[in-house]
C-alpha positions as CSV (number, residue, x, y, z in Angstrom):
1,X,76.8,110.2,110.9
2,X,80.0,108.1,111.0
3,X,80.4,104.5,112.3
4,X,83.6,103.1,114.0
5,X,85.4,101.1,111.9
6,X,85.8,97.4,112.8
7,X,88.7,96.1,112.4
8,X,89.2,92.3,112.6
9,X,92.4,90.6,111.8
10,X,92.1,86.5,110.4
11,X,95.6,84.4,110.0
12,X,95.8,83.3,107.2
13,X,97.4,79.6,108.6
14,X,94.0,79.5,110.1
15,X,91.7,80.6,107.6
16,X,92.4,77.9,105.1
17,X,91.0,75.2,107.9
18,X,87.8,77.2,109.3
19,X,85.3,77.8,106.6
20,X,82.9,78.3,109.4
21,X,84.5,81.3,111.1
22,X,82.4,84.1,112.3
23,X,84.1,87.6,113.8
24,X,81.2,90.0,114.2
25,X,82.0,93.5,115.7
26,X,81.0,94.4,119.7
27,X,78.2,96.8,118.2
28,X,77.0,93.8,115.8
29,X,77.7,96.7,112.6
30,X,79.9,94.1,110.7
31,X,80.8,90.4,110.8
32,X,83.0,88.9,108.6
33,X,82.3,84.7,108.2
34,X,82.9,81.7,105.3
35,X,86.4,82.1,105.3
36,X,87.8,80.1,102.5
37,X,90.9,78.9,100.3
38,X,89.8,78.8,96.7
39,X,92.5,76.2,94.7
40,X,94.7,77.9,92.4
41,X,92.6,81.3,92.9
42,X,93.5,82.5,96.9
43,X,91.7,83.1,100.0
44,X,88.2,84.5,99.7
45,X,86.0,86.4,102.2
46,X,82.3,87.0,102.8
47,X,81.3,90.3,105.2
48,X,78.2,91.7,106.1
49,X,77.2,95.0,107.8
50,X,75.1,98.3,106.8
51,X,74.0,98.4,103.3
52,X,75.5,101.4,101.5
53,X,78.2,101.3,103.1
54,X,82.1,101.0,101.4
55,X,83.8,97.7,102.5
56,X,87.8,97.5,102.2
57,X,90.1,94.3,102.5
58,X,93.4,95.4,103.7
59,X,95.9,92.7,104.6
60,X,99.5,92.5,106.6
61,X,102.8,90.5,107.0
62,X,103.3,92.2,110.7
63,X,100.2,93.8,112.0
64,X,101.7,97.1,111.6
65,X,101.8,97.9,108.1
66,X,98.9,97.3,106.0
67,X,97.8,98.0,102.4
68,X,94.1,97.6,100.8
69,X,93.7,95.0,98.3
70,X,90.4,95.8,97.2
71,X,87.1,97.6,98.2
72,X,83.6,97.4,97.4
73,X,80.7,99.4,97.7
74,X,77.5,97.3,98.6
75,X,74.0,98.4,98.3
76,X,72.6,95.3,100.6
77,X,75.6,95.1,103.4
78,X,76.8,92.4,101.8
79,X,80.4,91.7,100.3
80,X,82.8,89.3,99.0
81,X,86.5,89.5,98.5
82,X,89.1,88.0,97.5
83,X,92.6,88.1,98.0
84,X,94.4,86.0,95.1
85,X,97.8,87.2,96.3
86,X,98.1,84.8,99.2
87,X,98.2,81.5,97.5
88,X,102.1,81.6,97.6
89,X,101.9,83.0,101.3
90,X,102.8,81.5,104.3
91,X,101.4,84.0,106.8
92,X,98.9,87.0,105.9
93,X,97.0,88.9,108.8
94,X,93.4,90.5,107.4
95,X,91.2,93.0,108.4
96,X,87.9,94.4,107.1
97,X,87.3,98.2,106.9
98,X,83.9,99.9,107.4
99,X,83.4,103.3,106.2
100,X,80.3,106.0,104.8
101,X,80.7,106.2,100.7
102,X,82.5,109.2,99.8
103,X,80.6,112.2,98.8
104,X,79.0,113.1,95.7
105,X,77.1,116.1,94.1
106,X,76.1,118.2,91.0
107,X,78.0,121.0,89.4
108,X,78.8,123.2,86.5
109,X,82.4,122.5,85.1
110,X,83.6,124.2,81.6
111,X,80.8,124.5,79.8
112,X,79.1,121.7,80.7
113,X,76.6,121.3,83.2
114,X,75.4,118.1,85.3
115,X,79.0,116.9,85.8
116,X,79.3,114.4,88.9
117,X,81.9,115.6,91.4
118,X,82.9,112.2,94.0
119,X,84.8,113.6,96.8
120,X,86.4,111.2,99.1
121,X,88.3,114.6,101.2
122,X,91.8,113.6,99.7
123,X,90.9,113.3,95.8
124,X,87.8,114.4,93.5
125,X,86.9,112.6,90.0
126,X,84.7,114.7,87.6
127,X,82.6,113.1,85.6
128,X,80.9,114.7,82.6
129,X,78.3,112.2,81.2
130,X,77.2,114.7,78.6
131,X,80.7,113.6,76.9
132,X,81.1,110.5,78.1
133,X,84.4,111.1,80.3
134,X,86.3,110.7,83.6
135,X,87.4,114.2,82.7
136,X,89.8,114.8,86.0
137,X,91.3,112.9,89.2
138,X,92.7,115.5,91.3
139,X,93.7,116.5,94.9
140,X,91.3,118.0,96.9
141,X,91.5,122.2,96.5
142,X,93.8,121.8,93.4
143,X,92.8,122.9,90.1
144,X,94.7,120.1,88.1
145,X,95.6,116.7,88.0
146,X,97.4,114.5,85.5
147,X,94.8,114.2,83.1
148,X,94.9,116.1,80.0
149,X,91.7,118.5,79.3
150,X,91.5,119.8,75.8
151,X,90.1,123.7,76.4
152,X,89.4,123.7,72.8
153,X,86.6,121.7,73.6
154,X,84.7,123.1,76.8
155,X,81.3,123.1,76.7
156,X,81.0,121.1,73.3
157,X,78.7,118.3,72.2
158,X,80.2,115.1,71.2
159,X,79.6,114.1,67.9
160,X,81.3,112.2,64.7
161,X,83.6,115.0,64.1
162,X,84.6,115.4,67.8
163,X,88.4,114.0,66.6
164,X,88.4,116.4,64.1
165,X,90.3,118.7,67.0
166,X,93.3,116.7,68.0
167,X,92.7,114.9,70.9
168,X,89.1,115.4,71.1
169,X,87.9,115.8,74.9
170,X,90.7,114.6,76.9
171,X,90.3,112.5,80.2
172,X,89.6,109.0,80.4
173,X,87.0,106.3,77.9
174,X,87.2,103.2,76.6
175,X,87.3,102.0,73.5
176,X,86.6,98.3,71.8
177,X,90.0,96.8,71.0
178,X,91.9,95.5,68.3
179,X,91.9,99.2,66.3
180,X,92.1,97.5,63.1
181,X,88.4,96.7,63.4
182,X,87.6,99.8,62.8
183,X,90.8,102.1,61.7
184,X,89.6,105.6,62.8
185,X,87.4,107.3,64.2
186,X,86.5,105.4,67.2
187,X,83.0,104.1,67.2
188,X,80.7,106.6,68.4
189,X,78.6,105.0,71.2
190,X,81.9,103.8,72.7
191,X,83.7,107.6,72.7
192,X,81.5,110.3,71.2
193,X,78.1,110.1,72.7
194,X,76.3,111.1,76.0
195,X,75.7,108.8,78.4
196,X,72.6,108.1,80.9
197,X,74.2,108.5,84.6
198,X,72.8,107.9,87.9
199,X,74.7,107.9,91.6
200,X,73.6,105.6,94.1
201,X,75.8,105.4,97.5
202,X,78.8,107.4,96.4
203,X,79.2,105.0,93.2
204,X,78.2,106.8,89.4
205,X,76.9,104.6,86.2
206,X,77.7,105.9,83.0
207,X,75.3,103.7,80.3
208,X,76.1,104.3,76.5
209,X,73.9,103.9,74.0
210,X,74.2,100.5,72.2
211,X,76.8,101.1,69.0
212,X,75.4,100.6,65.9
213,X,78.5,99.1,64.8
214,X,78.9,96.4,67.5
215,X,75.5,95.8,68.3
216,X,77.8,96.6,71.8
217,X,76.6,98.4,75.1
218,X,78.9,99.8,77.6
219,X,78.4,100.5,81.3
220,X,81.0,102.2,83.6
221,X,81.2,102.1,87.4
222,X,83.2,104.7,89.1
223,X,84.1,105.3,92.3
224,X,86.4,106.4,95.2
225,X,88.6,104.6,97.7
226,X,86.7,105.9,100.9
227,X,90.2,107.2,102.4
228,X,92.8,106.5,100.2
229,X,93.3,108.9,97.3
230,X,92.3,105.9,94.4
231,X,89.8,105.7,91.7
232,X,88.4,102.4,90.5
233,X,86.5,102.5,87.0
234,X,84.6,99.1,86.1
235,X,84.3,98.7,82.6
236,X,81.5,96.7,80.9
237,X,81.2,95.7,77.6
238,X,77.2,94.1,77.1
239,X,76.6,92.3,73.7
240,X,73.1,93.0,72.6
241,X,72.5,92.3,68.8
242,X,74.7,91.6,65.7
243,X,77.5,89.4,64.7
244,X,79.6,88.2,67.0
245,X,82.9,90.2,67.3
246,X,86.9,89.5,69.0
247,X,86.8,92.5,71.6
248,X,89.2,93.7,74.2
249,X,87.9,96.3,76.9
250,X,90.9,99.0,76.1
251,X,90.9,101.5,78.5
252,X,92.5,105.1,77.4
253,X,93.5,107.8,79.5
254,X,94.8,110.8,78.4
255,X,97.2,112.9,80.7
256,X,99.2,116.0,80.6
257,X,103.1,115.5,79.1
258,X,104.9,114.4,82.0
259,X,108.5,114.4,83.1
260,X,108.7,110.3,82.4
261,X,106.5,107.4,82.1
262,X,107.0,104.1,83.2
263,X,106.2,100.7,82.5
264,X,107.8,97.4,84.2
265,X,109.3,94.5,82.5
266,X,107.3,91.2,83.8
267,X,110.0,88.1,84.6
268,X,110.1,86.0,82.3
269,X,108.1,88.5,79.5
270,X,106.7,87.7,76.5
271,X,108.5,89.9,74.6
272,X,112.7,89.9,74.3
273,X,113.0,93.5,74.5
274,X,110.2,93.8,77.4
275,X,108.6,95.8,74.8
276,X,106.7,96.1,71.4
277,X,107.3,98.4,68.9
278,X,103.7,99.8,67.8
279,X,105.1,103.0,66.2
280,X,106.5,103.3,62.8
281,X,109.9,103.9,65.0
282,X,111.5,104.0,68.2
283,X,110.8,106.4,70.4
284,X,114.4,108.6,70.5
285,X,113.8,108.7,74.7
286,X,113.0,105.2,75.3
287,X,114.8,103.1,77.9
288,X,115.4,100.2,79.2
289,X,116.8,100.0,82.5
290,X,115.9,97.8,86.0
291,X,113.3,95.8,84.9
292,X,111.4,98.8,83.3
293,X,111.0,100.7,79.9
294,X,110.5,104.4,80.5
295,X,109.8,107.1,77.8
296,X,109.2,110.8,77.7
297,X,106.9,112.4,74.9
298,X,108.8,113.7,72.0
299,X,107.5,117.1,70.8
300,X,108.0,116.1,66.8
301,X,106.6,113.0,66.3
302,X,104.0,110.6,67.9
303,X,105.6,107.1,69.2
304,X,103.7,104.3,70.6
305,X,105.0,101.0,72.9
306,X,103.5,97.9,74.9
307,X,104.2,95.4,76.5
308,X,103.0,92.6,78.6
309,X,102.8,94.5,82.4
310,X,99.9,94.8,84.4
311,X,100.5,98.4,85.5
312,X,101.6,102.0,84.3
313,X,103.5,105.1,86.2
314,X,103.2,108.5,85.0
315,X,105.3,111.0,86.8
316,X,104.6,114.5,86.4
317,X,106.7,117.1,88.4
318,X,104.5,117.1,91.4
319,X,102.5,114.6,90.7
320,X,102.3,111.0,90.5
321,X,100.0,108.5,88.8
322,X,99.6,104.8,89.0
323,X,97.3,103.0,86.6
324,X,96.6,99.2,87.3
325,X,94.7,96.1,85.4
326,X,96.4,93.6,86.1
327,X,97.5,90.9,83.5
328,X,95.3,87.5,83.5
329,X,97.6,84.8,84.6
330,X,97.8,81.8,81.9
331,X,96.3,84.0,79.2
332,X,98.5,83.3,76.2
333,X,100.3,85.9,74.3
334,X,97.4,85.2,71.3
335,X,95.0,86.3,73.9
336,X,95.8,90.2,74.2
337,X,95.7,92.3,71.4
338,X,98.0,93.9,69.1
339,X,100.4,90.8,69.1
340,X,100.0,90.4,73.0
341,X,100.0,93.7,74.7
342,X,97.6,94.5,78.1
343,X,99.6,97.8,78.6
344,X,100.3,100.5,76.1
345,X,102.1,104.0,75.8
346,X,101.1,106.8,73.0
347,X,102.8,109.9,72.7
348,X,101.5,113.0,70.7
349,X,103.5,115.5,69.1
350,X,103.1,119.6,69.7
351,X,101.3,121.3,69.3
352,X,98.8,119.0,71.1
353,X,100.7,118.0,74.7
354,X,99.4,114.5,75.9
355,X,100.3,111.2,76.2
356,X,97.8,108.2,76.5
357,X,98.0,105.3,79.1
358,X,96.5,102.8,78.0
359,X,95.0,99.7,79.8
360,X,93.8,96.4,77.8
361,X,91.9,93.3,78.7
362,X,91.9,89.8,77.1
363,X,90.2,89.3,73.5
364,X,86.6,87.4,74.0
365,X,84.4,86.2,71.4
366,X,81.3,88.6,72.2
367,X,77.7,86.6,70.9
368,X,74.1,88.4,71.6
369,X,73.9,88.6,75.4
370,X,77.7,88.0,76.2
371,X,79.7,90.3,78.7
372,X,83.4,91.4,78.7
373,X,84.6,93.1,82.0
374,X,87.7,94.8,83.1
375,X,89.1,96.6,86.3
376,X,91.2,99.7,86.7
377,X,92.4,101.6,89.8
378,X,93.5,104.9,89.0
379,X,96.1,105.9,92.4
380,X,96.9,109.6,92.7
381,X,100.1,110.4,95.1
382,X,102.6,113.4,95.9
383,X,106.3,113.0,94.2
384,X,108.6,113.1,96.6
385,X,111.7,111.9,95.2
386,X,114.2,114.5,93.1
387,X,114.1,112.1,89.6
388,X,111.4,110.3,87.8
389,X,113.7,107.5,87.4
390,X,114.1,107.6,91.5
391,X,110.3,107.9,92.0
392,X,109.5,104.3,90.0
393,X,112.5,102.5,91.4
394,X,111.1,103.7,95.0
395,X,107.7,102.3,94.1
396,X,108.5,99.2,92.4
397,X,111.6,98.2,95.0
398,X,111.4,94.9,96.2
């Protein structure tokens, strides 16, 4: 059973003034009320309608071409958004999106077996709790997608020699950031345990273990854009005993070599170069061109870059991926790690093919019952353009 969306569009000149506003759909299924500008932060939004149901903010400069902002998935009806784009906006038309969650189930995938499928009819995530990993985001009927899977390791256990094969699993974890806390390997109840999972209206939790070196629990929401072909992986770091620790949620996802990857240059950007160096040397294919730095992966030596962006673009040669967190505005360069990076780039050498995108949040001082949390959509697309170079310049044109 399906319900027909409601869509209700709010002007934005108007919305700052009436707090009070209530739209409620003809069938009484979803109203959207408290209406709100938030100083310095944007416009925020309060809905309500069917619990368990998926909840999307899309916005508009013309009524005709709209993109979502966020989305939610709400297990009382209930949800708030907020739309911190629009504080510079003169005019912004809204509208609130009611849809079923998308569909989940059980399977058998490589070796392993209780791996979550979600299944949103355009895109499936697999998730394999017994390794703690978002081992795939792929098209519907397709086989692959742009992250790497290491077939050297279906059907295996983790455990502390899981690194041992290069690359270890594949897919995409998080790890506690700076590295230099804890050199190599990574801590085990971050990347190389199982995990307890449960799946409650189309949305999995992954719960780790709490490390034994961090005294550090991690809990992972995923979930699909109800009918757009985008991932969004909630990362959550939970501080339950020990010294207090300097972490950063540092998302890594490992894909497949691609054609190019891509990374844009913020204006002004905290470093002169738009990048940092993190390798022993430059990468030979780097470049700097258009308000981006863009690198392929070089077959005899790894190479590693970051800089100060919010976003990634790997593009594959039919495939596209686009991996978001963005930056925290007035965060100081101290703030990030490895000497002010939220976005890196690792390349590894043959005969192990993958590359890692990695997404990092702000360092926080972590005591007993503290919380560090970051967002990151994962947005999956066709190429369409003949060059890599032509497929970022086509998304990122003004």
């Amino acid at each position: 059973m399906s319900l027909k969306p409601f869509l209700s569009w709010i002007r934005l000149a108007f919305a700052c003034q009436l707090g009070g506003l209530l739209l409620r759909a003809a069938d009484g299924s979803l109203m959207v009320s408290e209406v709100a500008m938030i100083p310095e932060q944007g416009i925020q939004f309060r809905s309500a309608g069917a619990a368990g149901m998926v909840f999307s903010l899309q916005a508009s400069s013309d009524l005709v071409n709209w993109g979502t902002l966020t989305f939610t998935n709400s297990d009382s009806g209930e949800s708030s958004f907020l739309d911190s784009g629009a504080t510079h906006l003169i005019q912004r038309f809204y509208r609130v999106h009611q849809d079923p969650p998308p569909a989940t189930w059980l399977t058998n995938y490589h070796g392993w077996s209780n791996v979550i499928v979600l299944n949103n009819g355009l895109v499936e995530a697999i998730v394999v709790p017994t390794i703690n990993r978002v081992l795939q985001l792929r098209f519907v009927g397709e086989e692959n997608g742009p992250f790497w899977e290491n077939r050297a390791m279906d059907g295996r256990l983790p455990s502390a020699t899981s690194w041992n094969t290069p690359g270890s699993f594949g897919g995409d974890k998080v790890w506690p950031a700076p590295q230099s806390l804890w050199s190599w390997p990574p801590p085990r109840a971050f990347d190389s345990m199982s995990v307890t999972a449960s799946v409650v209206n189309g949305v999995v939790t992954l719960i780790s273990p709490v490390d034994t070196t961090y005294g550090t629990r991690v809990v992972r929401r995923v979930e699909l854009h109800p009918f757009e072909p985008t991932m969004r992986i909630v990362s959550h770091f939970e501080k339950i005993r020990g010294a207090t620790n300097n972490l950063s949620v540092w998302v890594v996802t490992q894909c497949q070599s691609p054609e190019r990857m891509f990374a844009p240059v913020p204006s002004p950007s905290e470093f002169a170069q738009g990048y940092s160096l993190l390798s022993g040397s430059r990468p030979p294919s780097l470049v700097s061109s258009n308000q981006t730095v863009s690198l392929t992966r070089a077959t005899g030596s790894s190479y590693k870059i970051g800089n100060d962006a919010g976003e990634l673009l790997w593009v594959g040669t039919n495939q596209v991926l686009h991996l978001q967190s963005s930056r925290v505005p007035g965060v100081p360069k101290s703030g990030y790690p490895d000497g002010g990076c939220s976005v890196e780039i690792y390349t590894n050498p043959n005969p192990t093919p993958y590359v890692e995108l990695e997404l990092l949040s702000p360092l926080k001082r972590l005591g007993t019952n503290d919380t560090l949390e970051a967002t990151c959509l994962y947005t999956l697309w066709r190429r369409t353009e003949p060059t890599a170079w032509d497929e970022a310049w086509k998304f990122w044109a003004p």
